[in-house]
N, C-alpha and C positions, 0 to 999 in steps of 0.2 A: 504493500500500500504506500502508495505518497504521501511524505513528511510534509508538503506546500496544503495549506488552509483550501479549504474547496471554494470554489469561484464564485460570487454576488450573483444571484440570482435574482429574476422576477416571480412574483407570486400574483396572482388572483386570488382576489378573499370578496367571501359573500358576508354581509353581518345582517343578523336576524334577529329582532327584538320580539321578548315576549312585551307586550307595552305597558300591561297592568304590572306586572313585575316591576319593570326598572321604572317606572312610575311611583310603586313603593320605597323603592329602594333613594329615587331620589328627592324624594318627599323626608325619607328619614334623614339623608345629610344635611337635607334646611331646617326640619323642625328642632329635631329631637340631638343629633351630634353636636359635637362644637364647633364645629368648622363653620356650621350653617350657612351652608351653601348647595343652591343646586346643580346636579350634574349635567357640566353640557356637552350637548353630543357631538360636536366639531372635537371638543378636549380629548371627549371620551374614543373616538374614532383615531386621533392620533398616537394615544396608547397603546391603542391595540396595532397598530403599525410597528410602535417600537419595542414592543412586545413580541411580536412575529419576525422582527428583524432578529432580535436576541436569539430564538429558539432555532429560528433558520439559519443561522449565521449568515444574512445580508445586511441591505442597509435600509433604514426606514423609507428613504425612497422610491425602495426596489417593491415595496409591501402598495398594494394596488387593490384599494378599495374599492370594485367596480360596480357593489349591488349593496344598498342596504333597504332593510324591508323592516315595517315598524307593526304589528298586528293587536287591534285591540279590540273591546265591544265599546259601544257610545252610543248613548242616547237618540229616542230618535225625533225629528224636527217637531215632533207631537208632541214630544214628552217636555222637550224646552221650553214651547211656550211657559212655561210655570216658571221658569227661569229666567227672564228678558237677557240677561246677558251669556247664555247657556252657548247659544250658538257664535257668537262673536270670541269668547274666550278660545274655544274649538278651532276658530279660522284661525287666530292667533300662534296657537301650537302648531294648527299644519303647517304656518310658515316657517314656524322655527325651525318643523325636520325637514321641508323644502328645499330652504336655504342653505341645510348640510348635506342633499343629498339623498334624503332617506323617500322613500316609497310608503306611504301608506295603506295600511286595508284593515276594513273597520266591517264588525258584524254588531246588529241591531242589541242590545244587551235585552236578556229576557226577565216576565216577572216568576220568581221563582218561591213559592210560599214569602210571599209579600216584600221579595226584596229583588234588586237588580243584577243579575248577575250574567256572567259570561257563559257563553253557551256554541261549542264547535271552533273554539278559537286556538287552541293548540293543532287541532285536525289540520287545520289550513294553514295554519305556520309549518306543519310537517311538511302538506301536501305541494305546498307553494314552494318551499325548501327547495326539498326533492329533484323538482321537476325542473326549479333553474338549475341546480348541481347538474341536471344530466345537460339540459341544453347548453348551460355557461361551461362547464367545466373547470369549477373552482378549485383550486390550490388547497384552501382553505377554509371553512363554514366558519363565521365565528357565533356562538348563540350566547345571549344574553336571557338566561333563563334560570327554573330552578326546580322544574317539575320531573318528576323520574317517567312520566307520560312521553317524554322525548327520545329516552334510551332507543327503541325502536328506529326514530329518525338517523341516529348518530351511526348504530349498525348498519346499516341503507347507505349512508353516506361513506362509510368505509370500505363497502362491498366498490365502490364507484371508484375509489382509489383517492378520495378527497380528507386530508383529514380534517379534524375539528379543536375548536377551542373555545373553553367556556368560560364567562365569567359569571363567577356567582359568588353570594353574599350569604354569611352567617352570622345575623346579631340579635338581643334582646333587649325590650329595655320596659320600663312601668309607662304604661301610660297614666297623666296625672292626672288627666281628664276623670276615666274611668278605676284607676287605682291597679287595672290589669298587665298581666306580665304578656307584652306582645312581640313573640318568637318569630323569625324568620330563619328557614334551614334548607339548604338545598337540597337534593336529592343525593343517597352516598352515589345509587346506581348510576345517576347520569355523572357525578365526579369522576366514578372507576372506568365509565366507559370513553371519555375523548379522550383525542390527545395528547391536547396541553389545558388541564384544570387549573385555570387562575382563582384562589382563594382573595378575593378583592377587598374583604375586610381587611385581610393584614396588609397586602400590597398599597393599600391608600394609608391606612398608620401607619408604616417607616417611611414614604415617602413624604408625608406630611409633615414628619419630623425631619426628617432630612434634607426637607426645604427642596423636592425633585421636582424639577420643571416640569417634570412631563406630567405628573403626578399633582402639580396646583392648578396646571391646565383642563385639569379632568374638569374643574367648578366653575359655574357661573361667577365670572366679577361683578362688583357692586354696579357698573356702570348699566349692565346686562339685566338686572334683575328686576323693571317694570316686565321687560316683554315675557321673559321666563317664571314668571313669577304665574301665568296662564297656563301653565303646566303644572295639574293640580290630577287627583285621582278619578277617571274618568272623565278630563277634560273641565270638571264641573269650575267653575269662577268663585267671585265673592259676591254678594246681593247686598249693598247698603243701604240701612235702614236711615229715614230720612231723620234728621236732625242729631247735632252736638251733644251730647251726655257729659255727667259732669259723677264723677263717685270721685272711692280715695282707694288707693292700692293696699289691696289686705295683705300679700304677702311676695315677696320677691326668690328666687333661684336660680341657680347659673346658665344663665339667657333666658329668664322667658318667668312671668309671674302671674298675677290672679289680682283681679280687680274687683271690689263689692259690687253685687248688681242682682238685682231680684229677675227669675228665679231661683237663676243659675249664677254664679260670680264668673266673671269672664276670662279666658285666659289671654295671655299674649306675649309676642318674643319681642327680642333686644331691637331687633330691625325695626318694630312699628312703634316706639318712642320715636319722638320727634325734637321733644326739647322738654327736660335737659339729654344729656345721656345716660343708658340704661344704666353705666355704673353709680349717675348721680342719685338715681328715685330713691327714694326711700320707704319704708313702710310708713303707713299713715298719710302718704302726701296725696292731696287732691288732684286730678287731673279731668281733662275734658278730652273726650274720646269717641269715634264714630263706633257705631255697633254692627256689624258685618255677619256674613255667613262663609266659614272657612269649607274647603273639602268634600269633609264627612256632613257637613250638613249642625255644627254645631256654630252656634254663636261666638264670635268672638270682639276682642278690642282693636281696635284700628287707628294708626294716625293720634298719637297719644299724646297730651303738653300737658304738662303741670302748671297748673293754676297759682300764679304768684299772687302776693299778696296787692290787690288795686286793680286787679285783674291780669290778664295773658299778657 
């Protein structure tokens, strides 16, 4: 065998998002992590370029992102009406994966014992897979995903002689809202089955700490974050409710606190303080605040300034 390093290659890579996934996933870097920040997907895309340069022994350049596909369920233009900003947030998102490139394909979300849920939405992330693999003839699949429902796909894509890489996410944490311990865990089988498993929780903590460019690029900058900020679970928006509110902060925590407010006290993070800064509030202090609909569909605080004394 030759002692000389094997030669910079080009690759072909498909990237396939499951969207309700990395939707969670990048909802948890803005809420609930400290970074608080959301994942953008130009960052996230060049990652995995220099990610597949490493494992390929090329160079990021050589890494040739020629397909990415984004699959989710969303509402449908009936069910918005309830929502006046439902569909406007929604166009907002498509531009964002537009503008990177990404493909979308979206199935109607169904009602399933009273609630919304996804329905044939991995079948067609398979099936769509699949079918460009045989027509494109990718180098590389990379799936962002985390259901063992895909194993099957990966086998398929291996028989084809394409490998794959996954990233996926393993975290928990309390929600404060609810007081509930909420788990996210990949699948082991779909870990065991590709063939480069990126564990993303750690890869984004040492690079975060080691201050890695490629790795601060994964997130939304502040500059970024009205238009990403419509990147929310199921595309849903925020609905403001009309008029100024005035309470006092009952209790504060690292980034994000709880404002008195009948019926429910409200929550809200470091970013929707306005004036002073979040280091500055204090517990007790009064503040004037818009009242909003986050996400999930719960209330929150918006656009927050502490009431001085003679007024704002």
């Amino acid at each position: 065998m030759s002692n000389y390093p094997s030669k910079p290659h080009a690759l072909k890579v498909g990237v396939f998002y499951d969207g309700s996934y990395f939707t969670h996933v990048s909802n948890y870097y803005n809420y609930v992590h400290p970074h608080r920040r959301r994942i953008h997907i130009g960052g996230l895309h060049d990652f995995i370029r220099h990610q597949l340069a490493e494992l390929e022994a090329t160079g990021p350049n050589l890494c040739h992102i020629i397909d990415a596909h984004f699959f989710r369920g969303r509402f449908a233009a009936r069910e918005a009406r309830e929502k006046p900003d439902q569909l406007y947030y929604d166009r907002v998102f498509d531009e964002v994966l537009m503008y990177n490139g990404v493909q979308t394909h979206y199935l109607p979300l169904r009602d399933m014992a009273g609630r919304k849920k996804e329905k044939g939405i991995d079948v067609l992330m398979a099936l769509e897979t699949y079918e460009l693999c045989m027509l494109k003839r990718y180098d590389v699949v990379v799936l962002i995903a985390s259901d063992g429902d895909h194993v099957p796909l990966v086998r398929k894509l291996h028989a084809l002689g394409c490998k794959t890489m996954l990233l996926g996410w393993d975290f928990e944490f309390t929600d404060e809202l609810t007081g509930e311990l909420q788990t996210t865990r990949t699948s082991r089988d779909l870990w065991n089955e590709v063939s480069y498993p990126l564990q993303m929780t750690e890869l984004v903590e040492e690079g975060l700490k080691g201050n890695d460019p490629v790795v601060r690029e994964l997130f939304v900058a502040k500059e970024e974050r009205v238009e990403e900020h419509a990147h929310t679970a199921n595309g849903l928006g925020e609905e403001q409710e009309n008029g100024r509110r005035r309470s006092e902060v009952m209790s504060l925590h690292n980034g994000y606190g709880f404002i008195r407010f009948p019926d429910n006290n409200l929550f809200f993070i470091h970013q929707d303080v306005e004036n002073p800064l979040f280091a500055e509030l204090m517990v007790g202090d009064e503040v004037e605040f818009d009242v909003a609909t986050n996400d999930r569909g719960q209330r929150v605080a918006r656009h927050i300034r502490r009431v001085e004394e003679g007024g704002l």
